[in-house]
C-alpha positions as CSV (number, residue, x, y, z in Angstrom):
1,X,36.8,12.8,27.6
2,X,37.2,10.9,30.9
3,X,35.0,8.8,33.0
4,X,32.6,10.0,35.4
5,X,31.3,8.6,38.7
6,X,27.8,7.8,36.8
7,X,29.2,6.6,33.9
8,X,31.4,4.1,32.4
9,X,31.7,2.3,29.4
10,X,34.2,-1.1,28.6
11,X,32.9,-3.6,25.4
12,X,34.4,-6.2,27.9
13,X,32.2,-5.3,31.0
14,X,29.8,-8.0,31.8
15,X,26.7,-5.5,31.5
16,X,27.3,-4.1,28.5
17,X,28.3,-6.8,26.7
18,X,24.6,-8.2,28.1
19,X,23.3,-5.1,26.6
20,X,25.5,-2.2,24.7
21,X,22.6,-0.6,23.3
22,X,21.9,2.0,26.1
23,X,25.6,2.8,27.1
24,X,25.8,3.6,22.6
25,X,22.9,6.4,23.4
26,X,25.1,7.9,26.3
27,X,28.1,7.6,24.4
28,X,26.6,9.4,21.4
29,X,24.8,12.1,23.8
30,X,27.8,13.4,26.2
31,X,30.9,11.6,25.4
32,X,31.2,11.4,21.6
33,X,34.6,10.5,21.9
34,X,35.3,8.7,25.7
35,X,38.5,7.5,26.6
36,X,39.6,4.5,28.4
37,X,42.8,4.7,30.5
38,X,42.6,1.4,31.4
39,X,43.6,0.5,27.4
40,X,44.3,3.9,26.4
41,X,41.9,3.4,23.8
42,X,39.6,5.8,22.8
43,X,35.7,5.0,21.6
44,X,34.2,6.7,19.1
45,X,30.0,6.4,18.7
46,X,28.5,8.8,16.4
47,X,27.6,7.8,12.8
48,X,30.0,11.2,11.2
49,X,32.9,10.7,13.2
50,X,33.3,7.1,12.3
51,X,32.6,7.6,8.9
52,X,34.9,10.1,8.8
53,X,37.8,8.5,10.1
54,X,37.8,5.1,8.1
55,X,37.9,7.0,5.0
56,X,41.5,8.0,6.1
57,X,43.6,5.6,4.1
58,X,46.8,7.4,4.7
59,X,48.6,5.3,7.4
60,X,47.3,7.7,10.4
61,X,45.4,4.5,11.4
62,X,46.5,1.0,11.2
63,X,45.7,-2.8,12.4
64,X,49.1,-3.8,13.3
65,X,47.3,-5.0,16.7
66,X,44.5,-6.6,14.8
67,X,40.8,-5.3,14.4
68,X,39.8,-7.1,17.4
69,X,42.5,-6.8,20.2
70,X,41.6,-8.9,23.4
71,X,42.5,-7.2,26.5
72,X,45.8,-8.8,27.1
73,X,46.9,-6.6,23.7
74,X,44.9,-3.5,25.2
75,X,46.6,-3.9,28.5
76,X,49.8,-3.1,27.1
77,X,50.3,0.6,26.4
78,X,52.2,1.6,23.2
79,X,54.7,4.7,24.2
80,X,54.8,5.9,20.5
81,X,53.8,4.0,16.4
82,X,53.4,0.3,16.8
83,X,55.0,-1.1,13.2
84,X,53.7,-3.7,10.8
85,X,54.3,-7.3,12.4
86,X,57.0,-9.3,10.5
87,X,56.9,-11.2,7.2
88,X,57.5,-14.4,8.4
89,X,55.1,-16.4,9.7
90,X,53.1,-13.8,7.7
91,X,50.0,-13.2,10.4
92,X,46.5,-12.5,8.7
93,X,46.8,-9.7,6.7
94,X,44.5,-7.4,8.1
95,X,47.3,-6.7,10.7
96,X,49.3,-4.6,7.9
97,X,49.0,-1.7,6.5
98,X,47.5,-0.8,3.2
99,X,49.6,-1.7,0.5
100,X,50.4,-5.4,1.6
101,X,47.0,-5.8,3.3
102,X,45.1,-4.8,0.0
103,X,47.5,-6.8,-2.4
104,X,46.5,-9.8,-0.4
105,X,43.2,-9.3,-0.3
106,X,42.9,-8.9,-4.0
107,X,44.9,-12.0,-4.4
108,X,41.8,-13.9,-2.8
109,X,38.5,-11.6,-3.4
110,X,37.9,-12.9,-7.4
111,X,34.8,-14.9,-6.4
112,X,33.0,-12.1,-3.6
113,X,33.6,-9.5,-6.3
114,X,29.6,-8.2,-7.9
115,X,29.6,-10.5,-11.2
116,X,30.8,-13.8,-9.8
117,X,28.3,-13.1,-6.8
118,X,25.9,-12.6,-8.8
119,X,26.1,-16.3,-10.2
120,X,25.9,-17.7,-6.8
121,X,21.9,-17.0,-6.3
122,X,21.3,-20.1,-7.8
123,X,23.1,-21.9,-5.4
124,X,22.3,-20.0,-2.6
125,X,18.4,-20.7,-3.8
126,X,18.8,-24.5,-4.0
127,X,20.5,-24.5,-0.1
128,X,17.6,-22.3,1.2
129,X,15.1,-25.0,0.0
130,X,16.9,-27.5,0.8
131,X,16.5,-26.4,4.3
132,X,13.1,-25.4,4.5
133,X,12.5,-29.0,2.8
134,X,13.4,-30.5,5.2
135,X,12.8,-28.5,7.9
136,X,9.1,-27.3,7.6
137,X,7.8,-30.9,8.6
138,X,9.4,-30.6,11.6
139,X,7.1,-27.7,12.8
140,X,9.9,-26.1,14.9
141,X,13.7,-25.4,15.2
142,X,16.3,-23.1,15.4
143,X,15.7,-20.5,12.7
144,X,19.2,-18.7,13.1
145,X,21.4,-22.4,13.3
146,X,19.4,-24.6,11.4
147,X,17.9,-22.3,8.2
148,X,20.2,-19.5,7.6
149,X,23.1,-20.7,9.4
150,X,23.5,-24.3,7.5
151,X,22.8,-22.3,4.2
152,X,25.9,-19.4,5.3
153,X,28.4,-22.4,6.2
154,X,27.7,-24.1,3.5
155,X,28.6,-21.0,1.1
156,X,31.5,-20.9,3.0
157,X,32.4,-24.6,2.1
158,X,32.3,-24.0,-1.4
159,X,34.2,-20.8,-1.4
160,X,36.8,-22.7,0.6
161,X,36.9,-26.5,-0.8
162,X,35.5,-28.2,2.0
163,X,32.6,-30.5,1.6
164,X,29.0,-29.5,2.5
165,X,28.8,-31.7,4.6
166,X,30.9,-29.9,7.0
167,X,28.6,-27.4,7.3
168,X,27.4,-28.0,10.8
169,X,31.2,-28.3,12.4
170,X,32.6,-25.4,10.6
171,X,29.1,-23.4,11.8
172,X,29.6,-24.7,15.2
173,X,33.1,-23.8,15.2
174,X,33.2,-20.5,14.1
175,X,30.0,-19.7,16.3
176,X,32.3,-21.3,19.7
177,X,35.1,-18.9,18.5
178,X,33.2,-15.9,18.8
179,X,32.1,-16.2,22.8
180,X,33.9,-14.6,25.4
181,X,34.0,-14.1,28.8
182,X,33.5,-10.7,30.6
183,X,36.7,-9.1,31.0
184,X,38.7,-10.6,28.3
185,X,37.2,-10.3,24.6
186,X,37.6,-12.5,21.9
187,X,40.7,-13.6,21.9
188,X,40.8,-15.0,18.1
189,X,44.0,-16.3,17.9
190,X,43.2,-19.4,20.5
191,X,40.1,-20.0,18.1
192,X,42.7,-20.4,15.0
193,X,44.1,-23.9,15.6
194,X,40.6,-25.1,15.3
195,X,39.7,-23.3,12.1
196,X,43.0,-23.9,10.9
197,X,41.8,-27.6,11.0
198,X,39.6,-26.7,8.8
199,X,41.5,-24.8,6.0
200,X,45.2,-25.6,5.9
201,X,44.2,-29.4,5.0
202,X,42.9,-27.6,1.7
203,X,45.4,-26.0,1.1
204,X,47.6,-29.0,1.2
205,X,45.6,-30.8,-1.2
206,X,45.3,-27.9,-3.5
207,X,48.8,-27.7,-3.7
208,X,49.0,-31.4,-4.4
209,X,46.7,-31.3,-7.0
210,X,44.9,-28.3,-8.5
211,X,43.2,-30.3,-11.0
212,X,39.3,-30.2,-11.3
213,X,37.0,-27.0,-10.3
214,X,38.2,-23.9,-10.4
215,X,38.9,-22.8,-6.5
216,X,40.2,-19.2,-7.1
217,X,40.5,-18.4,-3.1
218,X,42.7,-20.7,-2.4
219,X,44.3,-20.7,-6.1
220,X,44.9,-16.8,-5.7
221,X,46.5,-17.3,-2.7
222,X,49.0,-20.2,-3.5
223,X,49.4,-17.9,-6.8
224,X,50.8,-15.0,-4.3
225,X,54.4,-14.0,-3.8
226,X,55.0,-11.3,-1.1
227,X,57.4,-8.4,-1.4
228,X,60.2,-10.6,-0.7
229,X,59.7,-12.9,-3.7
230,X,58.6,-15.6,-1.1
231,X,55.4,-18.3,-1.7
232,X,52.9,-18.6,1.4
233,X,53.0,-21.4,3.9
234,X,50.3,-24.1,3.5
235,X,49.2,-22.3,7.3
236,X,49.9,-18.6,6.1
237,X,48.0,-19.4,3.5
238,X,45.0,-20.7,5.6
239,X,45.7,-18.0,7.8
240,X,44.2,-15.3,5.1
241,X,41.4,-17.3,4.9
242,X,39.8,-16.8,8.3
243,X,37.9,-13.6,6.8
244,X,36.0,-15.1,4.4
245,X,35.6,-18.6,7.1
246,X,34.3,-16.5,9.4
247,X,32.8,-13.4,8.6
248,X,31.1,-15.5,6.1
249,X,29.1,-17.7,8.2
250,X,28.0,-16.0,11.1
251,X,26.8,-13.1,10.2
252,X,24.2,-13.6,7.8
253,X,22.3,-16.1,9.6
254,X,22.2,-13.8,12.8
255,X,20.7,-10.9,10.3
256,X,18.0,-13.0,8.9
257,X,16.9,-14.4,12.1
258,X,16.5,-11.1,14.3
259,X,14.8,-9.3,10.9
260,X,12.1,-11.8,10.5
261,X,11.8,-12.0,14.0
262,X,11.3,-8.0,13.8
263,X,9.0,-8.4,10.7
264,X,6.6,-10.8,12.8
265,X,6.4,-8.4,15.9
266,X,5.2,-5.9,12.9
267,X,2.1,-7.7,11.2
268,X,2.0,-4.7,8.6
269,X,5.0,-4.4,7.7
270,X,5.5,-8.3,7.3
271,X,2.1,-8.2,4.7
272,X,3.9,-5.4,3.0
273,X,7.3,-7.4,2.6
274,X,5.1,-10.5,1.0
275,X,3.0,-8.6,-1.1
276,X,5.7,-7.4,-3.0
277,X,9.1,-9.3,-2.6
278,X,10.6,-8.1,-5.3
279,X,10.6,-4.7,-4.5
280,X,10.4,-4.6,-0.3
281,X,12.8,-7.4,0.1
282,X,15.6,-5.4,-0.9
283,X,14.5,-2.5,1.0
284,X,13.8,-4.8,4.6
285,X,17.5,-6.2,4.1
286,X,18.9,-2.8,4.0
287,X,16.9,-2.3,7.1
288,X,17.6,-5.5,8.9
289,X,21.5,-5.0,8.0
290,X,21.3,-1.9,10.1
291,X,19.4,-3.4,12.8
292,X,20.0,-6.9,13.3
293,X,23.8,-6.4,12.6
294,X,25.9,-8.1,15.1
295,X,29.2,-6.6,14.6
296,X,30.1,-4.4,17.1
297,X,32.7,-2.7,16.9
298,X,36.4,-2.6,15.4
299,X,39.5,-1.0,16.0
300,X,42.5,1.0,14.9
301,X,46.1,1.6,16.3
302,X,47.2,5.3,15.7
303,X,50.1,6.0,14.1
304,X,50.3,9.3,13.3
305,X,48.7,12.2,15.4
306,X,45.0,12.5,14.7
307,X,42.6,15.1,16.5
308,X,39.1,14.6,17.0
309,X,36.8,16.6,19.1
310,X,39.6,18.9,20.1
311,X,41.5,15.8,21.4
312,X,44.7,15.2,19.6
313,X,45.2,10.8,19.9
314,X,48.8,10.1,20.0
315,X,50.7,7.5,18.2
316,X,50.2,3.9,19.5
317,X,47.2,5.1,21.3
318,X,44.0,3.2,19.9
319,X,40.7,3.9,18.8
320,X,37.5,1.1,18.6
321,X,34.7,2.3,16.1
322,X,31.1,1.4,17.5
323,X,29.7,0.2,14.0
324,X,26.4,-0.9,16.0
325,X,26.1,2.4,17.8
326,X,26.6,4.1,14.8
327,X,23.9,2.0,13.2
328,X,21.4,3.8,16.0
329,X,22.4,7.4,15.7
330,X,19.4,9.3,15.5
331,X,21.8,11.8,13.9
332,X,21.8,9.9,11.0
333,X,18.9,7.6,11.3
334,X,15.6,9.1,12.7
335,X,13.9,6.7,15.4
336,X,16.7,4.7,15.0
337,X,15.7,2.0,17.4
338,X,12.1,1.4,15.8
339,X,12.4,-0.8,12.7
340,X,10.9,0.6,9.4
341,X,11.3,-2.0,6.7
342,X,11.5,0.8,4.1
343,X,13.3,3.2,6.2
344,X,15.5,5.3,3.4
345,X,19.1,4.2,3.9
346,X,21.8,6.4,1.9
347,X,25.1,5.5,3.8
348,X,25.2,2.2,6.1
349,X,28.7,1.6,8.5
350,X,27.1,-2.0,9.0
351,X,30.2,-3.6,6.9
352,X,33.0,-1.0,7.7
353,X,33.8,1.7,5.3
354,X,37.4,2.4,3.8
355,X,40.3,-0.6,3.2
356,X,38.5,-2.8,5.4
357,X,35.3,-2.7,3.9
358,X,33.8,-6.3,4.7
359,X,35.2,-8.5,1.6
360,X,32.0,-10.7,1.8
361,X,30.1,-7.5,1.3
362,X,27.8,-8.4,-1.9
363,X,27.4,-12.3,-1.1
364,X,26.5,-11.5,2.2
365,X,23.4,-9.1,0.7
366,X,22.3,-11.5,-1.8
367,X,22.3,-14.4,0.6
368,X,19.6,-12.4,3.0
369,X,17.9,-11.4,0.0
370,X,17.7,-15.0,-1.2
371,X,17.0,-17.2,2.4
372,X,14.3,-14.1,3.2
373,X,12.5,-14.2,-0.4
374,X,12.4,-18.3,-0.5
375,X,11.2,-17.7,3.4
376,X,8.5,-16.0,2.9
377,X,7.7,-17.4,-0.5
378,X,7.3,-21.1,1.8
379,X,6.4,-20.1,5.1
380,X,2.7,-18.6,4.8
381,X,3.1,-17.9,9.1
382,X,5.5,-18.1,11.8
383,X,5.7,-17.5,15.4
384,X,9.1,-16.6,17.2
385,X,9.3,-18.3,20.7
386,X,10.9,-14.8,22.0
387,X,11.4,-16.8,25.8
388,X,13.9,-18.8,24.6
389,X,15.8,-17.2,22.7
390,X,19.4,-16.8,23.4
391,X,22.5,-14.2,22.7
392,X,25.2,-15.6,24.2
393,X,28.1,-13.3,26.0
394,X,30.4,-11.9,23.2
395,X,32.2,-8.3,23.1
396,X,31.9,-8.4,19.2
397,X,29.1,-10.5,17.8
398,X,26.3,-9.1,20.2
399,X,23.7,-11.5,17.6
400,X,21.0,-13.6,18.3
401,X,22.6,-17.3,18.7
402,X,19.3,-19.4,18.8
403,X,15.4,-18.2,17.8
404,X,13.3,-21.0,18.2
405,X,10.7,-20.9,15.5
406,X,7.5,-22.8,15.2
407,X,6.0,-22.7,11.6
């Protein structure tokens, strides 16, 4: 497909990085598979044919340009198979292919894995309270920083080693890393120095001393030797962190914000939610994933010849995946752009699908269970000051920054 005079689409163009939502429906519509020559890339939009294509796990797509190439990687055009980046410094793993990329990630995963999240509600319980303790007296604040986000960071701290009571910087970093100016993207490798700040000062004292708690991220990395027999870098190390650093603390707050925020514009649906958490809680998070979700979009360098829509994508050619238009394909979802707390979800894109299935996966579904159960469980009425709320420009995390609530 190519552009025409009355439409374009670019996730870097000012507009629709103000609002992609209405250039998904076109996309989905007439030009299910829409080229840009400008990065010879290649957007996909409908739920099927993104499902479709990250179950291939046979190397015909790979991240060797990373899942989020800014436009100064776009703006180069590949003239055949882009190869795995080199060893050494080893780059965050989810630029290589599948058999390095997953032995990484299992070196790391032990604590996000179902029974070890599962003993983190506790935890996650005591941090939501914590909050709202000392919150609620206050009347108002920000309900995606100051409630869910301080509660995701701090997660995040313990994962990592860091101390809770870096919470708000490593929440205020990660949230600065995600902004970008129209044109360019999010360009995460300038953000790195500033989370590696963060995390390869762990890594160091770990490897100092690895007495004490158990800290099985950074332990299974330190524990990992790649092909070439060779130990990780205090900064590689760090480096295959940034997943878990930020994935894990921006996303969930964002969620839980924009769903209660959709909950209170639906009085009904809100009384059904609290008249039955056990039961409707579960069922508004599934709903509020695909919804609120502020992942964009991801993408893939081809490597071997894949056809799609009787369009045959050439080697080093790219293609992005539009999670969040997938999330509002009517083909999949009817009304997909009303919210229906116990709308019947059987297959959700929200977290990826195939190797890169989000890693924080189950944590990140517990922790929305938990800050929206001990939310309404506290908070008998809210209101959402909808005026000044803010989404600030970003070609990937198209979320809710601030929601000023007054309890």
């Amino acid at each position: 497909m190519t552009e025409t005079v009355d439409f374009a689409y670019d996730p870097f163009d000012a507009q629709v990085m103000a609002d992609p939502l209405p250039y998904y429906r076109t996309l989905r519509d007439e030009y299910p598979l829409y080229y840009m020559p400008q990065w010879d890339t290649f957007a996909l939009s409908r739920f099927e044919d993104i499902w479709q294509v990250l179950e291939v796990n046979d190397g015909t797509f790979v991240a060797s340009e990373g899942t989020l190439p800014p436009t100064t990687v776009l703006a180069k055009h590949n003239t055949g198979p882009v190869e795995d980046p080199p060893l050494h410094p080893l780059p965050f793993h989810a630029v290589f292919d599948a058999d390095l990329y997953g032995e990484i990630r299992r070196s790391h995963s032990a604590p996000l894995r179902p029974r070890s999240v599962a003993g983190l509600a506790d935890r996650i319980r005591t941090l939501a309270n914590e909050r709202l303790d000392l919150l609620l007296p206050r009347g108002s604040f920000d309900l995606t920083q100051e409630y869910g986000g301080i509660v995701a960071a701090s997660m995040v701290c313990g994962l990592l080693g860091l101390p809770d009571d870096l919470a708000p910087q490593v929440l205020a970093a990660v949230n600065a890393g995600s902004l970008a100016e129209p044109g360019v993207g999010v360009e995460v490798a300038a953000a790195r120095p500033n989370y590696l700040g963060f995390l390869t000062p762990v890594v160091e004292r770990r490897r100092a001393d690895a007495s004490g708690d158990a800290l099985p991220v950074v332990d299974g990395l330190l524990g990992y030797r790649l092909p070439d027999g060779t130990a990780l870098t205090d900064t590689e190390a760090a480096t295959q962190m940034l997943c878990i650093f930020i994935g894990g603390t921006e996303t969930v707050p964002k969620i839980v914000a924009h769903g209660l925020w959709e909950l209170s514009k639906r009085p009904d649906q809100l009384a059904a939610v609290r008249a039955d958490p056990a039961t409707n809680v579960p069922l508004a998070r599934e709903e509020m994933i695909r919804y609120c979700a502020p992942a964009q979009w991801f993408a893939r360098t081809v490597r071997k010849p894949y056809t799609i829509h009787d369009k045959t994508i050439e080697p080093g050619q790219r293609i992005i995946t539009l999670l969040a238009s997938a999330n509002r394909d009517e083909r999949e979802y009817p009304q997909p752009d009303e919210f229906i707390f116990d709308r019947p979800i059987k297959r959700s894109l929200a977290f990826g699908r195939g190797q890169h299935f989000c890693i924080g996966y189950h944590l990140a579904r517990l922790e929305i269970d938990v800050l929206l159960t001990e939310w309404l469980r506290r908070v008998p009425d809210y209101a959402i000051h909808s005026d000044a709320a803010k989404r600030l420009p970003s070609s990937f995390q198209w979320g809710w920054n601030n929601i000023p609530v007054e309890v």
